[in-house]
C-alpha positions as CSV (number, residue, x, y, z in Angstrom):
1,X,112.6,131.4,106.1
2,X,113.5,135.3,106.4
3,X,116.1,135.4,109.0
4,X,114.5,137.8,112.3
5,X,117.4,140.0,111.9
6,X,116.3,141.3,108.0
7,X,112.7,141.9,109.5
8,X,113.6,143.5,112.6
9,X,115.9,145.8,110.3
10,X,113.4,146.8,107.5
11,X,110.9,147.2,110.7
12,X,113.1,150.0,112.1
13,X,113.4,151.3,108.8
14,X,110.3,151.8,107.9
15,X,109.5,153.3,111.2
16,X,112.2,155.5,110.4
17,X,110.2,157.1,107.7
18,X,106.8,157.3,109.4
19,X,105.4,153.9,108.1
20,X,104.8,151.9,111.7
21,X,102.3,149.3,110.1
22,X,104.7,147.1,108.9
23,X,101.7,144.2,107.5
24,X,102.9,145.1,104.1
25,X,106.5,144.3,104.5
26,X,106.6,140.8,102.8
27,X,109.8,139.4,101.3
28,X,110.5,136.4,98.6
29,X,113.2,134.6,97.3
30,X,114.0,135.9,93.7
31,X,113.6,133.3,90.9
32,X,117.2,135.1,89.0
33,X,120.2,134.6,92.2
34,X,121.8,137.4,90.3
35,X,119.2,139.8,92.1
36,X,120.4,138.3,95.3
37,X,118.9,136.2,98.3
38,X,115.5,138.1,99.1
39,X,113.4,140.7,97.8
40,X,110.5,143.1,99.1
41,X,108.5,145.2,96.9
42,X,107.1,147.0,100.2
43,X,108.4,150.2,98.4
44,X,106.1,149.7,95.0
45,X,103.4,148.9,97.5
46,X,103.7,151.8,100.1
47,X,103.7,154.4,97.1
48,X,100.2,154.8,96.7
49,X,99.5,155.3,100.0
50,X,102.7,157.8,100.0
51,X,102.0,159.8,96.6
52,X,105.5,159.4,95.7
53,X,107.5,157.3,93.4
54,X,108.8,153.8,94.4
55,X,112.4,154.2,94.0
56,X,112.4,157.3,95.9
57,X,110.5,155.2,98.7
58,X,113.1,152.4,98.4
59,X,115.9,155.0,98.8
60,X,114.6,156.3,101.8
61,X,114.5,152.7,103.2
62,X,117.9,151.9,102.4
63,X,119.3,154.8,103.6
64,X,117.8,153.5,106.8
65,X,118.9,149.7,107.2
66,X,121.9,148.9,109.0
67,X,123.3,145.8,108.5
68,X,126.5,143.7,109.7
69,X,128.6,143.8,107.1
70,X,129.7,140.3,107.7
71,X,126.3,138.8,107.0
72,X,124.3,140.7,104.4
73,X,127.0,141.3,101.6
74,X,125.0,144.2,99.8
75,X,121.1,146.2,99.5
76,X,120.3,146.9,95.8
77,X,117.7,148.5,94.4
78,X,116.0,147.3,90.7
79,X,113.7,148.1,88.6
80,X,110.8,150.1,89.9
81,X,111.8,149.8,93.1
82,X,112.4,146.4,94.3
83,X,114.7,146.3,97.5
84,X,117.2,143.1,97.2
85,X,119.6,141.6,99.6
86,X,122.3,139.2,99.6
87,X,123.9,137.6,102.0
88,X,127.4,137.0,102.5
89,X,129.0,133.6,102.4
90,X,129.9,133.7,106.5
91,X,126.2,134.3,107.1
92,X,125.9,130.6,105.5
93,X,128.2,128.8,107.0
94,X,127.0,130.0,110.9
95,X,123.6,129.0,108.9
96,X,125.1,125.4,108.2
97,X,126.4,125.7,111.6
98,X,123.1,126.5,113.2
99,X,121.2,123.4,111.2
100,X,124.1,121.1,112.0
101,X,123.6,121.6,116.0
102,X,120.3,120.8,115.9
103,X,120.9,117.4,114.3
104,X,117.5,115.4,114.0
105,X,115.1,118.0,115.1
106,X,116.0,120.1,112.4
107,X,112.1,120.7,110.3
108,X,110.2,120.0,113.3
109,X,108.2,123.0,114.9
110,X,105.9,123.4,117.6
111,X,103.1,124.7,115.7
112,X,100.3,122.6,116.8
113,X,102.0,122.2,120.4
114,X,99.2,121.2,122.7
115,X,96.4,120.9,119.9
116,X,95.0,117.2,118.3
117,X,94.8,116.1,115.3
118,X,92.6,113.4,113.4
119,X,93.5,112.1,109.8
120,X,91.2,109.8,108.7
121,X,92.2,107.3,105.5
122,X,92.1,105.0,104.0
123,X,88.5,104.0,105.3
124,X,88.0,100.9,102.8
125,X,84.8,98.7,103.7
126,X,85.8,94.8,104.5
127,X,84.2,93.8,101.1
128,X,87.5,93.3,98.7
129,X,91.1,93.8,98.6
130,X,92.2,97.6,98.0
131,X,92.8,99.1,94.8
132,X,95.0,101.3,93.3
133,X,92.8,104.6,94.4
134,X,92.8,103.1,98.1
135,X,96.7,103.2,97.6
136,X,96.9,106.6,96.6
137,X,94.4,107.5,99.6
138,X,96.8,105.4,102.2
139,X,100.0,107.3,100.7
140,X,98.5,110.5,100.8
141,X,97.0,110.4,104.8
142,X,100.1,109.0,105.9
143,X,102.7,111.1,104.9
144,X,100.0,114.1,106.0
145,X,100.0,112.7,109.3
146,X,103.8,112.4,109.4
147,X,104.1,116.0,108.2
148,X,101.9,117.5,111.1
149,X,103.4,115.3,113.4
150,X,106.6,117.2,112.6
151,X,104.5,120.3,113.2
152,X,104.1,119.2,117.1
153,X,100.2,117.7,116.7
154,X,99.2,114.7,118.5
155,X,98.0,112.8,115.6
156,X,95.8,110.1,115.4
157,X,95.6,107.6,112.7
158,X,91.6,106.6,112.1
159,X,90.5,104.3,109.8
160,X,86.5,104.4,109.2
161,X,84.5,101.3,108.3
162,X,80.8,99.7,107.9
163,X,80.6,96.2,108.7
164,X,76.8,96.5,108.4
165,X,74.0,97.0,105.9
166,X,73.3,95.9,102.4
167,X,77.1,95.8,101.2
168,X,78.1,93.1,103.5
169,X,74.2,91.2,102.6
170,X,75.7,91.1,99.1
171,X,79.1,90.1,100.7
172,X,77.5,87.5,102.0
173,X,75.3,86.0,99.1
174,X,78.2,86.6,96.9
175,X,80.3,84.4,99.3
176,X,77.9,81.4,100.1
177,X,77.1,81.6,96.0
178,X,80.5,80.9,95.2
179,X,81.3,78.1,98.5
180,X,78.1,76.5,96.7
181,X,79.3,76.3,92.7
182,X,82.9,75.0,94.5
183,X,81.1,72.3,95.9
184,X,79.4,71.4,92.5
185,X,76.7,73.1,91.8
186,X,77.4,75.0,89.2
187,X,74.6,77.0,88.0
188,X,73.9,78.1,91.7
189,X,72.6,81.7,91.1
190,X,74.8,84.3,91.8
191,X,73.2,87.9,93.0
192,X,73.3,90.3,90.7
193,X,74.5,93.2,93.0
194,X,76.8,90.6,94.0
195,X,80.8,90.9,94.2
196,X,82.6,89.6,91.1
197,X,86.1,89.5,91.9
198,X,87.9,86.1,91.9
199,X,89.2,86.8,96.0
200,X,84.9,85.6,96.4
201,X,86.4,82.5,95.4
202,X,89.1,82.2,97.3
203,X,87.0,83.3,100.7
204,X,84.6,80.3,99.8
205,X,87.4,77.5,99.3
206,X,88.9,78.7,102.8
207,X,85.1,78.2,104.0
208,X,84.8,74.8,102.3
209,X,88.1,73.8,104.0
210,X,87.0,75.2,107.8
211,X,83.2,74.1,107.5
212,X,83.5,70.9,104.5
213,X,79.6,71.4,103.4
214,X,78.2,71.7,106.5
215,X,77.0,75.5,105.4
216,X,74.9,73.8,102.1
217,X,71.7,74.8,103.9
218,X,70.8,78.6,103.2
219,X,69.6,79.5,106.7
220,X,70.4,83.3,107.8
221,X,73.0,81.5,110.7
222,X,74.8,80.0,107.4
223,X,75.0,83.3,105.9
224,X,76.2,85.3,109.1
225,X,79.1,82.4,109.2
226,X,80.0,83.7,105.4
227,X,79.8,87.5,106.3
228,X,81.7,87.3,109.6
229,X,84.3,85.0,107.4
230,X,84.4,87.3,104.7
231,X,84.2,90.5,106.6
232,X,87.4,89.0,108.6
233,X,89.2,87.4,105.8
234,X,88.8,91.0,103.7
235,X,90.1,92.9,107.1
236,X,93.0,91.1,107.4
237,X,94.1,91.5,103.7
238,X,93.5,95.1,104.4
239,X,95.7,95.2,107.2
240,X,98.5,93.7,105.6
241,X,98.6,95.1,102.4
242,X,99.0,98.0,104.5
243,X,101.5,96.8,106.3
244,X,104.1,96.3,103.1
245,X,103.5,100.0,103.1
246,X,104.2,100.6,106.5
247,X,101.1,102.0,107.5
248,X,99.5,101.5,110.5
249,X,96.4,102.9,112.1
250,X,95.8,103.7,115.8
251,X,91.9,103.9,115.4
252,X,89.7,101.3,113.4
253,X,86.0,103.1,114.0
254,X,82.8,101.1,113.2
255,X,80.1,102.9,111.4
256,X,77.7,100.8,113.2
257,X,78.7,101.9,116.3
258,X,76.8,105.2,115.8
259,X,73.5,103.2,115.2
260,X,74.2,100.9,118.2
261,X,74.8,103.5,120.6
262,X,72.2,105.8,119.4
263,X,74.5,108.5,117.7
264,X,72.3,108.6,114.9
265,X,69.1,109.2,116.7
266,X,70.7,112.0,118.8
267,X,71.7,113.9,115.0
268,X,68.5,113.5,114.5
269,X,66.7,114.7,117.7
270,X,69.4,118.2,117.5
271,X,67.6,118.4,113.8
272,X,64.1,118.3,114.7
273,X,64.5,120.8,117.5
274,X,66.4,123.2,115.4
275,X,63.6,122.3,112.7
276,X,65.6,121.5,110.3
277,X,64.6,118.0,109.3
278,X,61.1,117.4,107.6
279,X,59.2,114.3,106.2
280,X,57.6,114.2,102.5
281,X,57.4,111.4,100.6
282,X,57.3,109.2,103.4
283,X,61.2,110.2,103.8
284,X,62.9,112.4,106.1
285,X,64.4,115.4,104.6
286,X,67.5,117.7,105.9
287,X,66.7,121.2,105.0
288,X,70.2,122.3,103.9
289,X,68.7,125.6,101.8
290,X,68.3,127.0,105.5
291,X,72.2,126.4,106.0
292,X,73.2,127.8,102.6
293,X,73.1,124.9,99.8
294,X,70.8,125.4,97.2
295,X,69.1,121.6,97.7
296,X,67.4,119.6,100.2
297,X,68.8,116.1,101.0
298,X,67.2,112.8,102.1
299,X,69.0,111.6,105.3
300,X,66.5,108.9,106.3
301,X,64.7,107.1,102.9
302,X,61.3,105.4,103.1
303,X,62.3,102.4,104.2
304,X,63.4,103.7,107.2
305,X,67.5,103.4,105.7
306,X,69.9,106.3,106.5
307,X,71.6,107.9,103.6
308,X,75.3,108.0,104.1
309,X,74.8,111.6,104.6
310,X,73.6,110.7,108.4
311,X,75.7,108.7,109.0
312,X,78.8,110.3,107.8
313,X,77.9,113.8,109.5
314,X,76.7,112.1,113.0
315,X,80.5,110.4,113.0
316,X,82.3,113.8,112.7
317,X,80.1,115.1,115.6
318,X,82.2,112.5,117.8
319,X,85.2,113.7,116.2
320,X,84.7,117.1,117.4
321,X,83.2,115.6,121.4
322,X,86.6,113.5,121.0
323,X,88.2,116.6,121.3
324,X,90.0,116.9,118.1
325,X,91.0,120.5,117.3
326,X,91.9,119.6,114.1
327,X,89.9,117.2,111.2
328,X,91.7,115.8,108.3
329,X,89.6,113.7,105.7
330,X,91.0,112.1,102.7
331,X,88.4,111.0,100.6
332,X,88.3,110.3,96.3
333,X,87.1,112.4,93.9
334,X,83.8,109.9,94.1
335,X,83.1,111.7,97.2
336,X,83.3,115.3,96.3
337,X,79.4,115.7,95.8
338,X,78.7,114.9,99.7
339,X,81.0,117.3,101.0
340,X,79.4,120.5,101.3
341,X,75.9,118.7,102.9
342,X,77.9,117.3,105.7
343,X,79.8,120.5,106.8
344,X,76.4,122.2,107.0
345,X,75.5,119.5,109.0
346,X,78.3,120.0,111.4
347,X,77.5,123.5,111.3
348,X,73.8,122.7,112.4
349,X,74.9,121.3,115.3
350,X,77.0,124.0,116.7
351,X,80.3,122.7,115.7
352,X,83.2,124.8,113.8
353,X,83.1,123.4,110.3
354,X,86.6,125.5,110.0
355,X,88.1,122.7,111.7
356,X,87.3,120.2,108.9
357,X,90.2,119.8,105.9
358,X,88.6,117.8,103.1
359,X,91.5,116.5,100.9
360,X,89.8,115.2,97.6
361,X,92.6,113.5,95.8
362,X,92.1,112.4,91.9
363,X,92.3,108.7,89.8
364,X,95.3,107.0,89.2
365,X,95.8,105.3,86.0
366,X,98.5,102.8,85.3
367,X,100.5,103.3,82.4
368,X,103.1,101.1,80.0
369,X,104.8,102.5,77.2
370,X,102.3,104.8,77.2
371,X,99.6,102.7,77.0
372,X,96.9,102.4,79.6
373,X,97.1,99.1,81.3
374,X,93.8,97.7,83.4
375,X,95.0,94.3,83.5
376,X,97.8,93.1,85.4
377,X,100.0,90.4,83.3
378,X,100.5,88.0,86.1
379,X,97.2,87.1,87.2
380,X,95.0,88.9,84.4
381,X,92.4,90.6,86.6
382,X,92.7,94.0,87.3
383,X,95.6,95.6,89.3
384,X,94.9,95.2,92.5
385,X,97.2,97.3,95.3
386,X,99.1,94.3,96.6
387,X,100.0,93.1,92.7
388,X,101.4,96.8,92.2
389,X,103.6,96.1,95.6
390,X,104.8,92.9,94.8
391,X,105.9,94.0,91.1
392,X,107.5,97.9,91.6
393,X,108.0,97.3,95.5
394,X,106.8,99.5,98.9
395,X,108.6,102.1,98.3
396,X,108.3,103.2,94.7
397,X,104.8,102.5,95.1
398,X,104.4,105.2,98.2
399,X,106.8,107.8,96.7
400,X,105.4,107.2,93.3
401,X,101.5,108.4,94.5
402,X,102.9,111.4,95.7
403,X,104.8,112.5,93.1
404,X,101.7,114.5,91.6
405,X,99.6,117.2,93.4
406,X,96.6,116.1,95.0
407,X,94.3,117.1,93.3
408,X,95.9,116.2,89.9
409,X,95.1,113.0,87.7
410,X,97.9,110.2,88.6
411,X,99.4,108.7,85.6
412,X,101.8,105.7,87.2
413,X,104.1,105.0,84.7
414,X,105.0,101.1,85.2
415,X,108.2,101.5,83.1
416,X,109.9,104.1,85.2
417,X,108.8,102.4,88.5
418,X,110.6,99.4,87.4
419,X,113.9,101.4,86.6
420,X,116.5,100.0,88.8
421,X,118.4,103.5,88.4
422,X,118.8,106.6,88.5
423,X,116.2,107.4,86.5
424,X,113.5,106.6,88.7
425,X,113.3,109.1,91.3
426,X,112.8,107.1,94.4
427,X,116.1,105.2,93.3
428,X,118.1,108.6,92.5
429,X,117.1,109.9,95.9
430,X,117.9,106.9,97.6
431,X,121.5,106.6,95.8
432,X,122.2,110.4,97.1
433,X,121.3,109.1,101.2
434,X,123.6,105.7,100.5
435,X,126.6,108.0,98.7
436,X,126.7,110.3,101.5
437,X,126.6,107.2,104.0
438,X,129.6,105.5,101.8
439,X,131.5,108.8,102.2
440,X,131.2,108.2,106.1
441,X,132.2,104.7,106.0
442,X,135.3,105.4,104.0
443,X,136.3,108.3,106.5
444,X,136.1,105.7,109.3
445,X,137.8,103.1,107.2
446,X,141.0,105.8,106.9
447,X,140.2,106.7,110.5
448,X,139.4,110.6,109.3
449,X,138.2,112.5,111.7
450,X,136.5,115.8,111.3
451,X,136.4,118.6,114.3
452,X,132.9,118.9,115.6
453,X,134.3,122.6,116.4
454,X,135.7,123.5,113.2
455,X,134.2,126.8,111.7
456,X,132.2,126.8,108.6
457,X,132.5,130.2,107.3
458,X,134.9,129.0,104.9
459,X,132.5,127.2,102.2
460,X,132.1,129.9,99.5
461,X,132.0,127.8,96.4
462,X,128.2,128.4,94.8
463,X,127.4,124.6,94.7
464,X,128.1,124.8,98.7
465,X,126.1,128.0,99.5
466,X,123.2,126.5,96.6
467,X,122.6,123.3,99.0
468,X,123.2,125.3,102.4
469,X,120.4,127.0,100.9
470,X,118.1,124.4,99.8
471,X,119.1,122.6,103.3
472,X,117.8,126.1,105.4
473,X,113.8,126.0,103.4
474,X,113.5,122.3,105.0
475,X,111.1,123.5,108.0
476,X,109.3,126.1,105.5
477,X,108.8,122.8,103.1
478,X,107.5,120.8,106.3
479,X,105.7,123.4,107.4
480,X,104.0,124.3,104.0
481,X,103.7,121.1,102.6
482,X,101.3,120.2,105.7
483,X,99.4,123.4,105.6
484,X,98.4,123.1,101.7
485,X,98.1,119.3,102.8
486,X,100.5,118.5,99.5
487,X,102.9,115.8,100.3
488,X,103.7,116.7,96.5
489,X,106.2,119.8,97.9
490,X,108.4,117.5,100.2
491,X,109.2,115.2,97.2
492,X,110.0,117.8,94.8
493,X,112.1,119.3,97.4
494,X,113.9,116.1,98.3
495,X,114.7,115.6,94.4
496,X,116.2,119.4,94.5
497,X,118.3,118.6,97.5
498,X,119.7,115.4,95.7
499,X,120.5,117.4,92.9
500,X,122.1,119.8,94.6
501,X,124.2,117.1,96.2
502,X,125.5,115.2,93.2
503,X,126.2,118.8,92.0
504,X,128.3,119.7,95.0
505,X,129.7,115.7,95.5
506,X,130.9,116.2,91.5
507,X,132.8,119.3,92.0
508,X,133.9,119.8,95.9
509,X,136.3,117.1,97.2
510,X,135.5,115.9,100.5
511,X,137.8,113.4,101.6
512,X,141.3,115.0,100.9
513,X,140.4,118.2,101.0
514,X,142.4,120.4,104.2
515,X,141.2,121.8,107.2
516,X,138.8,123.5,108.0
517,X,137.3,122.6,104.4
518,X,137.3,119.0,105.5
519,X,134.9,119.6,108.4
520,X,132.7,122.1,107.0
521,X,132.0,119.9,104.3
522,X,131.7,116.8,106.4
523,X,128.8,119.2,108.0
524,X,127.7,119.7,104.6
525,X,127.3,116.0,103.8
526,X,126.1,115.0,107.6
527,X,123.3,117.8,107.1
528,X,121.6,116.3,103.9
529,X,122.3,113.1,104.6
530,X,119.6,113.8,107.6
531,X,117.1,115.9,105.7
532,X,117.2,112.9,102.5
533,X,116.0,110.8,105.7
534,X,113.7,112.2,107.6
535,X,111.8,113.4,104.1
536,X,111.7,109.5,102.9
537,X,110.4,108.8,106.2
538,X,108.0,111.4,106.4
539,X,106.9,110.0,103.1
540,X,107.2,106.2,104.2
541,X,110.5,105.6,102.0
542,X,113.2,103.8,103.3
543,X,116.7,105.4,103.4
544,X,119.2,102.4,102.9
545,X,122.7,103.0,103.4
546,X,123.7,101.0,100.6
547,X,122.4,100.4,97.2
């Protein structure tokens, strides 16, 4: 974050030499320290549009600025004409003492002040347990609702379902096929669409112990007792698997809703007036070369069936009359290919497809000694999310889907999630929030005190000014990590703050040290300690005090 002063400075600069549009005055934070604390290549870039050479350009400006001595050190000029600053070491310690008084609400802004938000995740059907792809999915929405929560948006938590339709037929079948083999039939057929996975089993024994064999006979009220069963049994393993990750969802919204209440037909009807629907083959078409795609799409098959194109486009039309001003989806790569039809739809119906953030997050693949593993060792069926909880635990599990970008392949390596150390990075950052609390349990143990007043213009040590200026990027981090919708950049930055910290706990002295060295550094300490956890919260990691 470019400190208003440094703009406001270069502004008058610049307007000092006849440039008053100041859009091209951009700064960054040089990758070598030695060039100092920011950069601005506005002179390279102004020289074209001056006819004259950089450095002269950069001169000029310099000649210009006028800074306090006491908080930018020096101006230099490199290379073709880059214009650096640095900073003194009193500008950051009133920059430590700035972060310090605003104690917890330090990172949040009010960017989205008085606007809504929607992230929808998760959004597994009540047909199984959740995998390893719906844990990456949960992980991901969370922590970006958590980070634009930070960002002042009143954000909703919605979890989209379909309890209806062929799926939960099969659910059904699959169910009552399975309660009838328990109860000795054996070769009872079981539907080939059917589901295979052994939690079928353990629905139909819980059946077989509520309704004994009173379900034997195949009538369709027999099989709605199995689907409701199912549907409720699969629901509530949902939820709490969930739950060990601390995630929680304010909105659970029933696809069939929009069919019951006629949201579907009403697409529909907008379609035809616009005339953009059309029936061939005895289907009805959406004509989505009229909105820009290069193909036609059925939305309504022969049978009279919606594709999930209808469906999925008429639910984010009561997004938008919910009055969201902001739509976040996080969907797998499996969805990717239904993307583009839907915002035209949205489009087609008058509403600001700008609005809608599509997050498409990649596989995970779970590795062990660098090995693919599908099959977990305790119960020998595939992994499923709650078996990856139980063995690496809540919090390795949310910080360790995170770790990679988005839209990158997830490689989980088992054998570093196990690490009860350092080594694993949920551990090391963990140890850096409980050292810091240990260093405030000792001071009131040996009844130290530190002075709330004392100045903190005396840390000039580079390992104090390198973490005062990791500490002062924590709302840009917040702020960017949101915007690019990357949890990713928060826990790379936590790990650099961490580092930062053993580096500066290694070679500065707290306890012991004299005044006013004690307090600033107490500051020091009190200000990471708060950043380490609100990060891990914002990312749904725990920050124990002791390890």
């Amino acid at each position: 974050m470019v400190p208003k002063f440094i703009v406001d400075e270069f502004t008058k600069a610049l307007q000092a030499i006849g440039i008053n549009d100041t859009s091209k005055l951009r700064f960054e934070e040089p990758k070598n320290q030695d060039f100092g604390d920011y950069a601005t290549s506005v002179a390279l870039i102004l020289s074209k549009e001056l006819r004259k050479n950089p450095r002269e350009i950069a001169n000029s400006i310099v000649e210009k600025l006028n800074f306090d001595n006491k908080l930018v050190e020096k101006v230099t000029i490199d290379g073709p004409g880059f214009i650096n600053l640095k900073f003194t070491s009193y500008f950051y310690g009133q920059e430590l003492e700035r972060i310090y008084q605003l104690g917890d609400d330090f990172g949040k802004s009010n960017l989205g002040k008085g606007l809504r938000a929607n992230v929808e995740y998760v959004s597994a059907n009540p047909t199984g347990l959740l995998h390893l792809g719906h844990g990456r999915n949960a992980c991901i929405g969370d922590s970006i609702a958590n980070l634009y929560s930070w960002l002042g948006y009143e954000v909703t938590r919605e979890f989209y379902f379909n309890n209806a339709g062929k799926q939960m037929t099969n659910l059904a079948r699959s169910i009552y096929a399975r309660y009838r083999q328990l109860l000795g039939e054996a070769d009872f057929p079981f539907p080939e669409d059917g589901y295979f996975g052994d939690y079928i089993k353990d629905i139909a024994q819980e059946l077989i112990e509520k309704y004994g064999n009173s379900l034997i006979p195949e009538t369709p009220e027999n099989l709605e007792i199995c689907k409701k069963f199912g549907e409720e049994w699969c629901f509530d393993k949902i939820r709490k698997t969930l739950a060990k990750l601390k995630i929680f969802h304010d909105t659970f919204y029933n696809e069939d809703s929009l069919y019951r209440n006629k949201k579907i037909d009403e697409v529909i009807a907008i379609f035809c007036e616009k005339n953009l629907v059309y029936e061939k083959d005895g289907a009805l078409w959406l004509a989505l070369t009229k909105l820009g795609l290069n193909e036609e799409r059925v939305i309504v098959k022969s049978t009279g069936e919606p594709t999930y194109r209808l469906p999925d486009i008429a639910y984010h039309r009561e997004k938008f009359l919910r009055g969201y001003d902001l739509i976040i989806d996080i969907f797998g790569a499996d969805h990717i290919a239904t993307v583009p039809d839907v915002l035209a739809g949205i489009r087609a119906l008058g509403f600001d497809d700008q609005k809608v953030k599509v997050v498409i997050h990649q596989f995970v693949t779970l590795m062990e000694n660098g090995v693919q593993v599908k099959m977990s060792k305790r119960s020998g069926r595939s992994y499923t999310l709650d078996e990856l909880i139980e063995e690496v635990g809540p919090d390795v599990v949310r910080f360790f889907f995170l770790m990679r970008s988005v839209s990158s392949h997830l490689e989980f390596d088992l054998n570093l999630a196990r690490e009860h150390s350092e080594k694993n990075p949920v551990f090391y950052l963990q140890y850096a929030y409980a050292r810091i609390c240990s260093i405030f349990d000792t001071a009131k143990e040996r009844n130290i005190k530190f002075d709330e007043n004392s100045p903190t213009d005396c840390l000039n040590l580079p390992q104090e000014i390198n973490l005062i200026k990791l500490q002062r990027m924590f709302p840009k981090i917040i702020e960017t990590a949101a915007l690019k919708f990357e949890p990713q950049i928060l826990s790379d930055y936590l790990y650099d703050i961490a580092t930062a910290f053993h580096t500066f706990y290694h070679d500065c002295r707290i306890i012991g040290s004299p005044e006013p060295i004690l307090s600033a550094r107490f500051k020091l300490a009190r200000v990471t300690q708060r950043i380490l956890k609100n990060g891990l919260t914002i990312l749904g990691v725990d920050a124990p005090e002791r390890m």
